[in-house]
N, CA, C and O atoms as a MOPAC input file, in Angstrom:
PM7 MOZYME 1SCF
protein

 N     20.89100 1    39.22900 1    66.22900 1
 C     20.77800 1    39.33000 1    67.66400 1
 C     21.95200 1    40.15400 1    68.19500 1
 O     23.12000 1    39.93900 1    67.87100 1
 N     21.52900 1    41.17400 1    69.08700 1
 C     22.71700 1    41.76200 1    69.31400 1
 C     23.19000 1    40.99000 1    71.03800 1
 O     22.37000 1    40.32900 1    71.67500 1
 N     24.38300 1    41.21100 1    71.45600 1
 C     24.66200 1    40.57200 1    72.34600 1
 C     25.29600 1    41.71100 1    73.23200 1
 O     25.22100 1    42.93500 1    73.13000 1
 N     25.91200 1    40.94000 1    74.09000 1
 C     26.47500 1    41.97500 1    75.25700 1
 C     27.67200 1    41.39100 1    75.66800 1
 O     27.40400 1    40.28900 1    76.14700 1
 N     28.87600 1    41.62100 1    75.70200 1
 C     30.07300 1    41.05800 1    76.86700 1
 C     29.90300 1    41.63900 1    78.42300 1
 O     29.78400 1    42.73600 1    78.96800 1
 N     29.95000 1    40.54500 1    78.71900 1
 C     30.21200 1    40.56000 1    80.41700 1
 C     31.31600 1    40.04900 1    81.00300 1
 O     31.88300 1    39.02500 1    80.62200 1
 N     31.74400 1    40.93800 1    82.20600 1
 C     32.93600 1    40.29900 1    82.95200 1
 C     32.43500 1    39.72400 1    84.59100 1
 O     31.61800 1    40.36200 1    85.25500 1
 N     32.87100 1    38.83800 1    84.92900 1
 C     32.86800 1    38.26900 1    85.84200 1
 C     33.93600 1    38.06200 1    87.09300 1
 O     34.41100 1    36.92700 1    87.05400 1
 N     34.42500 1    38.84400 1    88.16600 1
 C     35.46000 1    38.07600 1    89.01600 1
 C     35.10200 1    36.93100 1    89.88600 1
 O     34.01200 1    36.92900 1    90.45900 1
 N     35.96800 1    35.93400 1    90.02900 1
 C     35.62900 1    35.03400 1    90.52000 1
 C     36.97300 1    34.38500 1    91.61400 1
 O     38.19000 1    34.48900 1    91.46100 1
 N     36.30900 1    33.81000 1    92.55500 1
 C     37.75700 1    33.07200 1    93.07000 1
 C     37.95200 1    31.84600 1    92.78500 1
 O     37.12000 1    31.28700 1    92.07100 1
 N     39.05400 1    31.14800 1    93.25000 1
 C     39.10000 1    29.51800 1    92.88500 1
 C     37.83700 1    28.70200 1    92.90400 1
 O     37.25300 1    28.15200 1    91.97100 1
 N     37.49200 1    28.76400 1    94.46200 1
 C     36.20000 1    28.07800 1    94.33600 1
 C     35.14100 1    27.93500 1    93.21700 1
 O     34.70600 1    26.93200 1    92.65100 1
 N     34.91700 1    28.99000 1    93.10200 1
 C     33.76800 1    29.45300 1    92.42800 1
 C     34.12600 1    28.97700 1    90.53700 1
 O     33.41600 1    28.42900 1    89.69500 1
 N     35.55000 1    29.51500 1    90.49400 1
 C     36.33700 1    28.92000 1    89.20500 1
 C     36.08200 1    27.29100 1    88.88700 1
 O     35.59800 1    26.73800 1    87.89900 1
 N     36.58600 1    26.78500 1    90.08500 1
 C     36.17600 1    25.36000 1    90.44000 1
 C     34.77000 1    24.70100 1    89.86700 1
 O     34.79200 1    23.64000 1    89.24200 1
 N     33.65800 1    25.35700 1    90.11000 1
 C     32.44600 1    24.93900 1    89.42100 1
 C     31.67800 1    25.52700 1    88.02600 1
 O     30.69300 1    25.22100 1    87.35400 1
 N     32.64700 1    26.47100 1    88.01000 1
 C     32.66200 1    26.59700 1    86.33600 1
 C     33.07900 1    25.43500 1    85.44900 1
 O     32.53500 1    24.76100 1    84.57400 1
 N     34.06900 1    25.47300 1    85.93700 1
 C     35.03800 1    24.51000 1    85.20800 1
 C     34.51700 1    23.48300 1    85.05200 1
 O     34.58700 1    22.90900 1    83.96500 1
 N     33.82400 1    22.95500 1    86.13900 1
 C     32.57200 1    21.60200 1    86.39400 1
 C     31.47500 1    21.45000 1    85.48900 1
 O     31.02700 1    20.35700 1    85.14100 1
 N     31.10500 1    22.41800 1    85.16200 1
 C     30.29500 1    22.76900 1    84.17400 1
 C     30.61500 1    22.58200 1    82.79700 1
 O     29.75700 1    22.56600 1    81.91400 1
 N     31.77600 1    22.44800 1    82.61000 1
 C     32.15700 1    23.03500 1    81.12300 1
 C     32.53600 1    23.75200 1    80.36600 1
 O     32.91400 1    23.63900 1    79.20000 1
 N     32.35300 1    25.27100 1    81.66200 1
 C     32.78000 1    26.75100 1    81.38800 1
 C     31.15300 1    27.41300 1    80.50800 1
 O     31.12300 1    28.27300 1    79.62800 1
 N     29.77900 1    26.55500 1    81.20800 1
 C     28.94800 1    26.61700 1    80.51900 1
 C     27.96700 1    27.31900 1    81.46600 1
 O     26.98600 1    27.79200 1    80.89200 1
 N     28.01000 1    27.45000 1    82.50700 1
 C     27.15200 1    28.11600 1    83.52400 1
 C     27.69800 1    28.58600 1    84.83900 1
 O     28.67500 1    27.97600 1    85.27300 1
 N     27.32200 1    29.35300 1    85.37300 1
 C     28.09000 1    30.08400 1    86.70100 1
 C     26.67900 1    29.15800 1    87.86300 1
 O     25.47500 1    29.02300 1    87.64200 1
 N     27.41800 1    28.75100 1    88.90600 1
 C     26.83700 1    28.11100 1    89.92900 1
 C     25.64000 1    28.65100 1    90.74400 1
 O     25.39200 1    29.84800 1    90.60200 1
 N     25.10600 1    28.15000 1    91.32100 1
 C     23.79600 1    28.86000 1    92.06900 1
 C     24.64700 1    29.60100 1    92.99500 1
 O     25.71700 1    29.14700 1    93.40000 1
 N     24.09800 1    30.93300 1    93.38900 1
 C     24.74600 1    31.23900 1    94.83000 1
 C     24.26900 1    30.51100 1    95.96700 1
 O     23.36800 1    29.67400 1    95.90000 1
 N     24.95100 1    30.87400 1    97.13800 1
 C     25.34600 1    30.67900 1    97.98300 1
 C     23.57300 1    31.62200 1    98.33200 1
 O     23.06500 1    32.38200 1    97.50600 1
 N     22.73200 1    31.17800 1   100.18000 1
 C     21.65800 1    31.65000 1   100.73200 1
 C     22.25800 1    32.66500 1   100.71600 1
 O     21.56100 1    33.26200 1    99.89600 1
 N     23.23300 1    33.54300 1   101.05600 1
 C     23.74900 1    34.87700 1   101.94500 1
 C     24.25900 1    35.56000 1   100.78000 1
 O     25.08500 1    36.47200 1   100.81600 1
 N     23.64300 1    34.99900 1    99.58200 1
 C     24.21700 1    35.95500 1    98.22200 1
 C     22.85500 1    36.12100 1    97.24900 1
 O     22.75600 1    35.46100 1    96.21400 1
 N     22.19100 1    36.72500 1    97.52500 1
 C     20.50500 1    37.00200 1    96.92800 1
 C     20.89500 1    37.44500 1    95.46300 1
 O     19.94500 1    37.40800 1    94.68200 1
 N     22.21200 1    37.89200 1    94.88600 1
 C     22.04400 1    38.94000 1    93.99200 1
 C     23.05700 1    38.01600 1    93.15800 1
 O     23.80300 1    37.33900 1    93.86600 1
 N     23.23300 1    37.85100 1    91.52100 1
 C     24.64300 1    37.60400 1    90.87800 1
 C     24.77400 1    38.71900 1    89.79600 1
 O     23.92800 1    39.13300 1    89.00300 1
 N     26.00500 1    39.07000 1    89.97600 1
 C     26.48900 1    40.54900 1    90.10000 1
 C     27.21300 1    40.35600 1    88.73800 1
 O     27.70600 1    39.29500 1    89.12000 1
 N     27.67900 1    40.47300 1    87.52000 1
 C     28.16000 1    40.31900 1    85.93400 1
 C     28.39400 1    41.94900 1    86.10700 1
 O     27.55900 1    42.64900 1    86.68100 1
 N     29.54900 1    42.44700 1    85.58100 1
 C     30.42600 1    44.01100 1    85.46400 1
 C     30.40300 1    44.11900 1    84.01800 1
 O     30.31200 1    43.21300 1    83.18900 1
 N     30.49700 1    45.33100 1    83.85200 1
 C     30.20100 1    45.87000 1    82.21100 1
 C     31.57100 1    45.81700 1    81.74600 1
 O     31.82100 1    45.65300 1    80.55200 1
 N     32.63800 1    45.97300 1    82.78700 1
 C     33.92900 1    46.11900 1    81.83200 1
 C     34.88100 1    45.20900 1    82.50300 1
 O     34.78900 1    44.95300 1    83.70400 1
 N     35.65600 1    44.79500 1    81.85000 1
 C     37.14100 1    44.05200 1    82.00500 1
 C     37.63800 1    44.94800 1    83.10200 1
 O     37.50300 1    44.37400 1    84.18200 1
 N     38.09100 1    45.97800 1    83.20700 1
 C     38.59400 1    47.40900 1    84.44500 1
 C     38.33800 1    46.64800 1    85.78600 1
 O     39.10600 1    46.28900 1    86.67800 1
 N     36.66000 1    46.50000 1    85.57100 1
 C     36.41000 1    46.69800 1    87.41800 1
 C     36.14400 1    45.24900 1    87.22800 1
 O     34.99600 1    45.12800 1    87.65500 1
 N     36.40500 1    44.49500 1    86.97100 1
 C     36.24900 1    42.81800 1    87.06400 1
 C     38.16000 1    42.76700 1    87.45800 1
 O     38.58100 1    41.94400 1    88.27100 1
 N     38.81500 1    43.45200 1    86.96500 1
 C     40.13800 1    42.98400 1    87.21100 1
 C     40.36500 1    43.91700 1    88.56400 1
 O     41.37900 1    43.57600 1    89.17400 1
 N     39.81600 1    44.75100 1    89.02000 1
 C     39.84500 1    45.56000 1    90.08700 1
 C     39.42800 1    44.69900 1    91.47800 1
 O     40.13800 1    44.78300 1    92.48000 1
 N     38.29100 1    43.91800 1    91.44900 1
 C     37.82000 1    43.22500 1    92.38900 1
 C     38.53600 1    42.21000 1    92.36400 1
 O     39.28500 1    42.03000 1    93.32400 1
 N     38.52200 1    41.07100 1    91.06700 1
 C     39.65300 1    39.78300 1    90.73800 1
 C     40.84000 1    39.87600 1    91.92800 1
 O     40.94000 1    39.24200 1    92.97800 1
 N     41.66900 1    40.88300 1    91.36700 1
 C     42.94400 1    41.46700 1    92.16500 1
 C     43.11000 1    42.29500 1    93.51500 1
 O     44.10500 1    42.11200 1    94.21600 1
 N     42.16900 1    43.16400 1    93.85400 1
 C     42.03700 1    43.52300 1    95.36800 1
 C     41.02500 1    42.75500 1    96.01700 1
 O     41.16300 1    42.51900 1    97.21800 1
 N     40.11000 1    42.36500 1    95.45300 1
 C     39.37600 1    41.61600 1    96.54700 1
 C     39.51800 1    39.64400 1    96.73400 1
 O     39.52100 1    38.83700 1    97.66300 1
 N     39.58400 1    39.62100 1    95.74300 1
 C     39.64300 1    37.86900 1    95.64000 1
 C     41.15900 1    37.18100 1    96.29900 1
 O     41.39400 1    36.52600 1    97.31400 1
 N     41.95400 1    37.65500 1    95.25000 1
 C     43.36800 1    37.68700 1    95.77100 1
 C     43.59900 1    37.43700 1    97.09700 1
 O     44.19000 1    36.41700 1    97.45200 1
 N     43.01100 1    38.64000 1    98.22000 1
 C     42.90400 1    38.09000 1    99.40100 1
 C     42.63300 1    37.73600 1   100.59700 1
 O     43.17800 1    37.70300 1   101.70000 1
 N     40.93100 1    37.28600 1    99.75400 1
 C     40.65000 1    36.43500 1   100.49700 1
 C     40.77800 1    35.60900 1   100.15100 1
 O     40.34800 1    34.82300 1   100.99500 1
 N     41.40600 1    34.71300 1    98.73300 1
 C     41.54100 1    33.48500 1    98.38500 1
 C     42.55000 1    32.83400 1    98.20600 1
 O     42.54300 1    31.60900 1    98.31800 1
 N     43.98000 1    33.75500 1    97.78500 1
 C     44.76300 1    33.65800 1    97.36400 1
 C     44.76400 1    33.46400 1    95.92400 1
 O     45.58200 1    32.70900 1    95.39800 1
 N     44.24900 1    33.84300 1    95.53000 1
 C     43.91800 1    33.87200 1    93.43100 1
 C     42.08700 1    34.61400 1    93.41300 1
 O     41.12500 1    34.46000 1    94.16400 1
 N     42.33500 1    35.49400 1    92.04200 1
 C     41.33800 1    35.82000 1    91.59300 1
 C     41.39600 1    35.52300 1    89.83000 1
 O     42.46700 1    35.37200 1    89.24200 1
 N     39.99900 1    35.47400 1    89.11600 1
 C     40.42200 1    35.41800 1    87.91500 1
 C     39.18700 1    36.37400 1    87.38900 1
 O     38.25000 1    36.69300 1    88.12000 1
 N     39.32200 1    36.78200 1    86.02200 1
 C     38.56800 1    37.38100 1    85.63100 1
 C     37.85800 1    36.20700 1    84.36800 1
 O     38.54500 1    35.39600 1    83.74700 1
 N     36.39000 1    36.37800 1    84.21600 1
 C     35.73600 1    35.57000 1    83.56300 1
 C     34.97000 1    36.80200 1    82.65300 1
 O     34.84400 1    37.98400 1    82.97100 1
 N     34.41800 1    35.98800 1    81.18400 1
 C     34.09800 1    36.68800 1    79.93200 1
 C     33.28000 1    35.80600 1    79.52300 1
 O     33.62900 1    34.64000 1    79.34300 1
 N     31.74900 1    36.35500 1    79.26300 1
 C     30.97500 1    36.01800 1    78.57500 1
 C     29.99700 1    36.85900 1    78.05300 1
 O     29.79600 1    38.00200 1    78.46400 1
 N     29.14500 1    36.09900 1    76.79700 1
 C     28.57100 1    37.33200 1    75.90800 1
 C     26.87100 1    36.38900 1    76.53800 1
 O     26.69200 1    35.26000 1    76.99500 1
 N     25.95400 1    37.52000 1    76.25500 1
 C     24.65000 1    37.44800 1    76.42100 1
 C     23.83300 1    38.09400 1    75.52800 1
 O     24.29900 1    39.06100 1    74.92600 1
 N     22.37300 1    37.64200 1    75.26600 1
 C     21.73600 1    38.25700 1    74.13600 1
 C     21.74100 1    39.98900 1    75.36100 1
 O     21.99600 1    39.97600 1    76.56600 1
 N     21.49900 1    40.83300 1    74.79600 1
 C     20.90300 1    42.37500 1    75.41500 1
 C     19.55100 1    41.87000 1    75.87600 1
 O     19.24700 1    42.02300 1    77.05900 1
 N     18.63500 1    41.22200 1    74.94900 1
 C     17.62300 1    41.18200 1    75.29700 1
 C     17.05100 1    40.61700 1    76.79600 1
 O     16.07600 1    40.95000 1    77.47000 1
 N     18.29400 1    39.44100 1    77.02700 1
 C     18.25900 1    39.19300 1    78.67900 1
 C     18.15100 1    40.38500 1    80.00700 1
 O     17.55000 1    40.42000 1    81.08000 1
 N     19.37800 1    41.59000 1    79.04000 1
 C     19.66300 1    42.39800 1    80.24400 1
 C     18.34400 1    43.32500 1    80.47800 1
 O     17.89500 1    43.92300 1    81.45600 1
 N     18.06800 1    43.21800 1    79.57400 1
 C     17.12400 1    44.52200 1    79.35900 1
 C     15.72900 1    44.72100 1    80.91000 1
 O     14.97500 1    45.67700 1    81.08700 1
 N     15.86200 1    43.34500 1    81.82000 1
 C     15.15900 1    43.28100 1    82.70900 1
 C     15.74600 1    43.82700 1    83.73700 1
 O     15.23700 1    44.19400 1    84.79600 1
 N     16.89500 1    43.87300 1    83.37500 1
 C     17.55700 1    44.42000 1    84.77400 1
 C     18.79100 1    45.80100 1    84.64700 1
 O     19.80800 1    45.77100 1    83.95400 1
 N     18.40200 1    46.76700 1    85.39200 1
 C     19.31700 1    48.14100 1    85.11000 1
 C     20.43900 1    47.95600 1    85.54800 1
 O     20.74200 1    47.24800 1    86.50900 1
 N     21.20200 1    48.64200 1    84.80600 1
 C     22.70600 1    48.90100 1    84.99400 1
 C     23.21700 1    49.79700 1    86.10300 1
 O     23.04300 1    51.01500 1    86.07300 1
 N     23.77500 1    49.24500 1    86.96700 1
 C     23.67600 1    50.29000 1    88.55600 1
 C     25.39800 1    50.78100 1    88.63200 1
 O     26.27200 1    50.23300 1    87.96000 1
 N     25.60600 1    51.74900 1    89.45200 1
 C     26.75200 1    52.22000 1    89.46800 1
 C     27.04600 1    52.29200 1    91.16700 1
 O     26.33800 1    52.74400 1    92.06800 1
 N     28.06300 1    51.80700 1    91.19200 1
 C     28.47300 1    51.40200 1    92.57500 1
 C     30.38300 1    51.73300 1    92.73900 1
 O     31.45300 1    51.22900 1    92.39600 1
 N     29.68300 1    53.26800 1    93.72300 1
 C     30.89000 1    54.16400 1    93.84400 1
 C     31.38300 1    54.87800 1    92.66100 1
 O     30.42700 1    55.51700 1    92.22000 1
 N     32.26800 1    55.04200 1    92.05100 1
 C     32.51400 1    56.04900 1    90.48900 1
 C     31.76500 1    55.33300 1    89.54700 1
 O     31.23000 1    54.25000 1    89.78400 1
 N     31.71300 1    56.06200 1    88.24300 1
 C     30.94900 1    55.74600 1    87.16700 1
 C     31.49200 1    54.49700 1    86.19700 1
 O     30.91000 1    53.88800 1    85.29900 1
 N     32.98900 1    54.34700 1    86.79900 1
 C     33.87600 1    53.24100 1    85.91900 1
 C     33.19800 1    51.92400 1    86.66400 1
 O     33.53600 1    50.81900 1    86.24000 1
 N     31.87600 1    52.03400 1    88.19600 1
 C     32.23300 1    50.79500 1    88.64100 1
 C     30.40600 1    50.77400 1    88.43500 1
 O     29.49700 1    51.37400 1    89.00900 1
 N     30.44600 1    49.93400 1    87.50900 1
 C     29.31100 1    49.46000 1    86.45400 1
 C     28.45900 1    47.74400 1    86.48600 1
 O     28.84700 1    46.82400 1    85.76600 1
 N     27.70100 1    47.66300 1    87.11500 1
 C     27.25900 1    46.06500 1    87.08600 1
 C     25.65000 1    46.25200 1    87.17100 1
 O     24.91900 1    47.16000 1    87.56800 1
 N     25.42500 1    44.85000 1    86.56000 1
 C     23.49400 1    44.08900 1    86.95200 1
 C     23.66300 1    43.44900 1    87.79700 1
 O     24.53600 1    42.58500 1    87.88200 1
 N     22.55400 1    43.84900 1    88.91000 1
 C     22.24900 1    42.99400 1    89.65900 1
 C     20.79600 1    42.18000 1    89.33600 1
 O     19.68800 1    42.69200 1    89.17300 1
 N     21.10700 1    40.96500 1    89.30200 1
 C     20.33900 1    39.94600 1    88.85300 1
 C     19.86800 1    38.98800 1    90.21900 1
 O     20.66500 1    38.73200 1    91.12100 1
 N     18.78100 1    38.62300 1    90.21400 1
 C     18.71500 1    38.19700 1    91.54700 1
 C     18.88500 1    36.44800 1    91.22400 1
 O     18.50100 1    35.85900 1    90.21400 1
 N     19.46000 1    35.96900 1    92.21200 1
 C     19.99000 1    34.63600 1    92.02200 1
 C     18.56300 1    33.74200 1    91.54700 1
 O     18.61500 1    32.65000 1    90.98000 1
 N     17.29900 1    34.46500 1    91.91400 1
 C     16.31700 1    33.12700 1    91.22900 1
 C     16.19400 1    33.01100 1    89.53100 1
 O     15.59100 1    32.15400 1    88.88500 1
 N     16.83800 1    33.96600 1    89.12800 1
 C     16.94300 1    34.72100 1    87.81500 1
 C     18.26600 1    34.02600 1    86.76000 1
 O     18.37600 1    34.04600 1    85.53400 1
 N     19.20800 1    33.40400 1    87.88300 1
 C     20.34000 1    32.72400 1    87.27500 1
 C     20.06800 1    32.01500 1    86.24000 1
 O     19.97500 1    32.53100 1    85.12600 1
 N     19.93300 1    30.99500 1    86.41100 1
 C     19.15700 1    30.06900 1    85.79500 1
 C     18.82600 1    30.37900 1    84.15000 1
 O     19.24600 1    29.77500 1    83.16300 1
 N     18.03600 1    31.39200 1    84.22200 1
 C     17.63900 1    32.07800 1    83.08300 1
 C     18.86100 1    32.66900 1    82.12400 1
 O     18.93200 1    32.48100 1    80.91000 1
 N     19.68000 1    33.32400 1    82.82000 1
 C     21.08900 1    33.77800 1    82.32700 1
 C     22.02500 1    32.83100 1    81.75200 1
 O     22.77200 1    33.17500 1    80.83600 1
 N     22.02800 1    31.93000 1    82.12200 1
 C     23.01600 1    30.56900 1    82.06800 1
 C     22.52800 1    29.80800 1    80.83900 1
 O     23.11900 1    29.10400 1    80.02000 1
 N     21.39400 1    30.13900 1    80.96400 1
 C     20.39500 1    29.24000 1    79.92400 1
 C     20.97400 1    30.00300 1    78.35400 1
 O     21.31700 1    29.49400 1    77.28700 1
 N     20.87700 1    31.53200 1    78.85000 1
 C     21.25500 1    32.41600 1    77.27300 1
 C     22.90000 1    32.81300 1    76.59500 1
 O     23.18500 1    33.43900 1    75.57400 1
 N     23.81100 1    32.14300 1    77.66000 1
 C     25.14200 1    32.31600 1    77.69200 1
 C     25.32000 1    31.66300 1    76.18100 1
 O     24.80600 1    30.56100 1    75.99100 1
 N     26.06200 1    32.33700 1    75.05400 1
 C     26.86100 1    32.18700 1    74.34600 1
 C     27.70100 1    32.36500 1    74.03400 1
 O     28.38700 1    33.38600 1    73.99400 1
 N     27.91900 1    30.80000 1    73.55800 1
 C     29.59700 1    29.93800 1    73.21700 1
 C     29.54600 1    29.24800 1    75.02200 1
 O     28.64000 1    28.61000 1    75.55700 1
 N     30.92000 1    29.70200 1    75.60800 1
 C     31.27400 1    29.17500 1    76.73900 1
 C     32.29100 1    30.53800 1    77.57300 1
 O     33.06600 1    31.28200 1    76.97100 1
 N     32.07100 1    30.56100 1    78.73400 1
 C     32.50400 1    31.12400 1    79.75200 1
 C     34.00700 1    31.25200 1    79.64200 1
 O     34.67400 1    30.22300 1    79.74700 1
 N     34.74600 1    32.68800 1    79.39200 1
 C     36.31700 1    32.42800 1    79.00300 1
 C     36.97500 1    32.65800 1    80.24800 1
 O     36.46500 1    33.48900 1    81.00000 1
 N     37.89800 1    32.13900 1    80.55900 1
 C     39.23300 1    32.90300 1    81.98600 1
 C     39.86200 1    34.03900 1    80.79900 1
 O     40.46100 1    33.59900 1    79.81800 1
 N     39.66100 1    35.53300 1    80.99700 1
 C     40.69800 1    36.16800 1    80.52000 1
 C     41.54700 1    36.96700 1    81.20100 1
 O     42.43500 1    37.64600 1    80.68600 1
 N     41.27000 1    36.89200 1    82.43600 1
 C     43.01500 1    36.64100 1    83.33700 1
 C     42.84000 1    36.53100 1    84.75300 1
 O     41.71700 1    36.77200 1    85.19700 1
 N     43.95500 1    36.13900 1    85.70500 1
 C     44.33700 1    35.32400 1    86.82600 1
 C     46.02200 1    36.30800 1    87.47900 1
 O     47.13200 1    36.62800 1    87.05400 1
 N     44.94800 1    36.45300 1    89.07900 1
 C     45.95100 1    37.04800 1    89.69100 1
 C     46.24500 1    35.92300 1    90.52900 1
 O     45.60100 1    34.87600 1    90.60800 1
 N     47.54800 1    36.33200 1    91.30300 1
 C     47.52000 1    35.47800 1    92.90300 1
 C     48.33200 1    36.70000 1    93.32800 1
 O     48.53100 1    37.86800 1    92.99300 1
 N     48.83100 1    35.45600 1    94.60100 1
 C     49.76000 1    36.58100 1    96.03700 1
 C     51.34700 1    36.80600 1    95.31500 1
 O     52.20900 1    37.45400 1    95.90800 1

């Protein structure tokens, strides 16, 4: 099976119900968030983590997990602004399904603050 790494930024909150989990599934979104968004590279997961989370939260972290390909394969790889800024958009009824194919467990591989 071939797999895929994915990066994830996340803020406390959201860290918060990982963690609840087990580090085994990412939470339902939120109504006003239709889409859950997984980045192709460590780069732009630590780009958002650190300019965007940071502050509005006061901490961002970056999250790592692997997936079969065969999951992604439903959904295209979109580019949003330069070519380094790389993600699926997955639509949140679709979560579920993703969470279900996550292997091992959800890693923190790194944490900004103020």
């Amino acid at each position: 099976m071939q797999t895929q790494t994915l990066y994830r930024p996340v803020g406390p909150r959201e860290l918060g119900l990982i963690a609840k989990s087990g580090f085994k599934e990412f939470p339902p979104r939120l109504m006003a968030q239709p889409i859950f968004y997984p980045v192709s590279t460590f780069e732009y997961a630590e780009l958002i983590a650190r300019d965007w989370n940071v502050p509005a939260s006061g901490a961002g972290y970056v999250t790592r997990f692997e997936v079969p390909k065969s999951v992604l394969q439903r959904y295209p790889l979109r580019t949003v602004g330069s070519k380094k800024h790389q993600e699926y958009w997955i639509p949140s009824s679709d979560l579920k399904d993703v969470n279900q194919a996550i292997i091992g467990k959800i890693e923190i591989v790194a944490a900004y603050s103020e």
